[in-house]
C-alpha positions as CSV (number, residue, x, y, z in Angstrom):
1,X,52.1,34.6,6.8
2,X,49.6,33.4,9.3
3,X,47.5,31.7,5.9
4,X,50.6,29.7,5.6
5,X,51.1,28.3,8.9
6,X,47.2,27.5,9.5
7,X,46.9,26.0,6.1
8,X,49.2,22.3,7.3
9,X,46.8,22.2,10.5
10,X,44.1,22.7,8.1
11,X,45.1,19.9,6.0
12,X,45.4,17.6,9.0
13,X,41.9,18.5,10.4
14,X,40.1,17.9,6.9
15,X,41.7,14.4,6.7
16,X,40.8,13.5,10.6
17,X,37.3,14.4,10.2
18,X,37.4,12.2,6.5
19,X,38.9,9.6,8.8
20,X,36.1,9.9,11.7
21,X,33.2,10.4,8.7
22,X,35.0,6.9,7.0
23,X,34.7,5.0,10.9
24,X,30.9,6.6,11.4
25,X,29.5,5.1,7.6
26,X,31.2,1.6,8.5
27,X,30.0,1.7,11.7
28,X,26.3,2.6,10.3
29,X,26.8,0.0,7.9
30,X,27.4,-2.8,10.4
31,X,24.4,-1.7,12.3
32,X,22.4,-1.5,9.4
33,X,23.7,-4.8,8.4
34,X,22.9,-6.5,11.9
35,X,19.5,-4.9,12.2
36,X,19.0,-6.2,8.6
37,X,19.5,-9.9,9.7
38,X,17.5,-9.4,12.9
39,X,14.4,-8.5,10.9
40,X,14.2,-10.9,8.1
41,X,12.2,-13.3,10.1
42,X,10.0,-10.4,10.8
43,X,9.6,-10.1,7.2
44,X,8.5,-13.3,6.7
45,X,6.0,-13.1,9.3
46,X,4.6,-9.9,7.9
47,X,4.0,-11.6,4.4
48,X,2.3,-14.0,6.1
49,X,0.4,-11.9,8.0
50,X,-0.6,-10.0,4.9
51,X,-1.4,-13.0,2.8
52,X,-3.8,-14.3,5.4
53,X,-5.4,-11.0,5.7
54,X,-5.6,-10.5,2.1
55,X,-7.3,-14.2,1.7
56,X,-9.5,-13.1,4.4
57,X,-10.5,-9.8,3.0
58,X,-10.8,-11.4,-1.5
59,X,-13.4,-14.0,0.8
60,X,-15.5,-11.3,2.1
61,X,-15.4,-9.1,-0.9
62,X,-16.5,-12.7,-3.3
63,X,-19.1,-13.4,-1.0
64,X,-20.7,-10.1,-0.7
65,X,-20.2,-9.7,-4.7
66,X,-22.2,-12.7,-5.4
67,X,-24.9,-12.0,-2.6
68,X,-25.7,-8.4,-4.4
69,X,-25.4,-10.2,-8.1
70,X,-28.2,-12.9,-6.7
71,X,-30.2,-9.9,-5.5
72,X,-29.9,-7.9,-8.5
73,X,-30.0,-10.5,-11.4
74,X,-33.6,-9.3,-11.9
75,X,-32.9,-5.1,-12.1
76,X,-31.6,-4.5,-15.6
77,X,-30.6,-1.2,-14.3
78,X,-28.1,-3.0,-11.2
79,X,-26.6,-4.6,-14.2
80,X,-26.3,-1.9,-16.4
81,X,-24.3,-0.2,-13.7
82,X,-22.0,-3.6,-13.3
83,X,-21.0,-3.9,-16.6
84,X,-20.5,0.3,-17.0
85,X,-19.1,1.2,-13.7
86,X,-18.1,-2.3,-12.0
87,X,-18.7,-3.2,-8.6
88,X,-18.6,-0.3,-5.5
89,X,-17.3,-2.4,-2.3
90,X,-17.5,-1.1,1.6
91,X,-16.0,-2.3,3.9
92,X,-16.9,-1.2,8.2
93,X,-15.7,-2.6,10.5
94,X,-17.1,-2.4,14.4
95,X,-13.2,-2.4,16.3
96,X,-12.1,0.5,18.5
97,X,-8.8,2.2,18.5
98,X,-8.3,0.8,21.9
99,X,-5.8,-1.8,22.5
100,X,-4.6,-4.7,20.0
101,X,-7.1,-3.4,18.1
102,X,-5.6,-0.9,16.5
103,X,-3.6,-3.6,14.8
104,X,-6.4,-5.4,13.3
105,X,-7.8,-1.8,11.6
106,X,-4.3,-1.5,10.4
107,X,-4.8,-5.2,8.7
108,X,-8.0,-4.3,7.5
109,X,-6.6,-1.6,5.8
110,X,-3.8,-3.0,4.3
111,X,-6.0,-6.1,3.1
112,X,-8.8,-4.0,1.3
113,X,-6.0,-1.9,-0.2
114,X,-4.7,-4.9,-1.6
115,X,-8.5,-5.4,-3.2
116,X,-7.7,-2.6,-5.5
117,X,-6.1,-5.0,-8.2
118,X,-8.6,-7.7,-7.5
119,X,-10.8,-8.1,-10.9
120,X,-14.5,-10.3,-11.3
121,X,-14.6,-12.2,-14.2
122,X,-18.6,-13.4,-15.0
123,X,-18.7,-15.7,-18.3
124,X,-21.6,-17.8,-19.5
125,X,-20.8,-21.7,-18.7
126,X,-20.5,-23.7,-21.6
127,X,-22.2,-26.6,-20.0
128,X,-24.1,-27.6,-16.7
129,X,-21.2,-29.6,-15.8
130,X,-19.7,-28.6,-11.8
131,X,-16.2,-28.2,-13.5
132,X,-17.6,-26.0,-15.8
133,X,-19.2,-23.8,-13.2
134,X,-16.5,-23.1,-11.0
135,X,-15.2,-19.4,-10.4
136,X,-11.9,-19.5,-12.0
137,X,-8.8,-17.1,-10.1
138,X,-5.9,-15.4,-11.2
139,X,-3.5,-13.2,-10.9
140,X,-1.5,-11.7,-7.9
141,X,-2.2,-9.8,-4.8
C-alpha cells in the first residue's frame, strides 16, 4: 500500500533530477563552448610558439650533426656506427627551474621531442655545382 503511494512521487523525482541533469549538460556545454572560442587564439599562438621552437631546435641538431660528420669523416669506425645505428643527439641546457624559466625547459622539451621524426639524408652530389650541393628538407614536424 505504502509501494503504491511512494511510487507517483518517485516518478516525479526521477523526471526532476532528468530535468536538472538536461539544464547541468547544456549549461556545461555553453561553457565549454565559450571557453572553446576564448582559447583558439591561444591555439594559434602555441603553434607558433612550437614551430619557432621546433626551427630552433632541427638548427642546433643540423649544425651539431655536420660538426661531428666533419670530425669524424676520417674514423671508419664513427662511420660505421652512422650508417648501423644513426646519429645519438644531447641536448643540456644551462636554465634553472626558477622563474620564466621553467617555460623555456618546457619548450626545450617539447622541441627535441619533436626531433624524434627528424631523419638525415647524406647522398653523393652528382656534380660540384652549389645547386647540386645543397641539403635538401622534407617532411613534417
Amino acid at each position: 500500500d505504502w509501494r503504491e503511494q511512494l511510487h507517483p512521487l518517485v516518478t516525479r523525482l526521477n523526471e526532476c533530477v532528468m530535468e536538472v541533469v538536461e539544464k547541468a549538460k547544456r549549461a556545461m556545454t555553453f561553457v565549454l563552448l565559450q571557453e572553446a572560442a576564448c582559447s583558439i587564439p591561444q591555439g594559434f599562438l602555441l603553434q607558433q610558439r612550437r614551430d619557432v621552437v621546433f626551427s630552433q631546435a632541427l638548427a642546433a641538431l643540423a649544425c651539431g650533426f655536420v660538426m661531428r660528420l666533419y670530425a669524424g669523416m676520417q674514423d671508419q669506425g664513427f662511420l660505421r656506427q652512422l650508417h648501423l645505428v644513426g646519429l645519438v643527439a644531447q641536448f643540456e641546457s644551462l636554465l634553472s627551474t626558477y622563474s620564466e624559466e621553467i617555460g623555456m625547459l618546457e619548450d626545450m622539451e617539447v622541441g627535441i621531442s619533436d626531433l624524434q621524426r627528424v631523419v638525415f639524408q647524406i647522398t653523393e652530389a652528382k656534380t660540384d655545382d652549389l645547386s647540386d650541393l645543397q641539403p635538401l628538407v622534407c617532411g613534417r614536424r
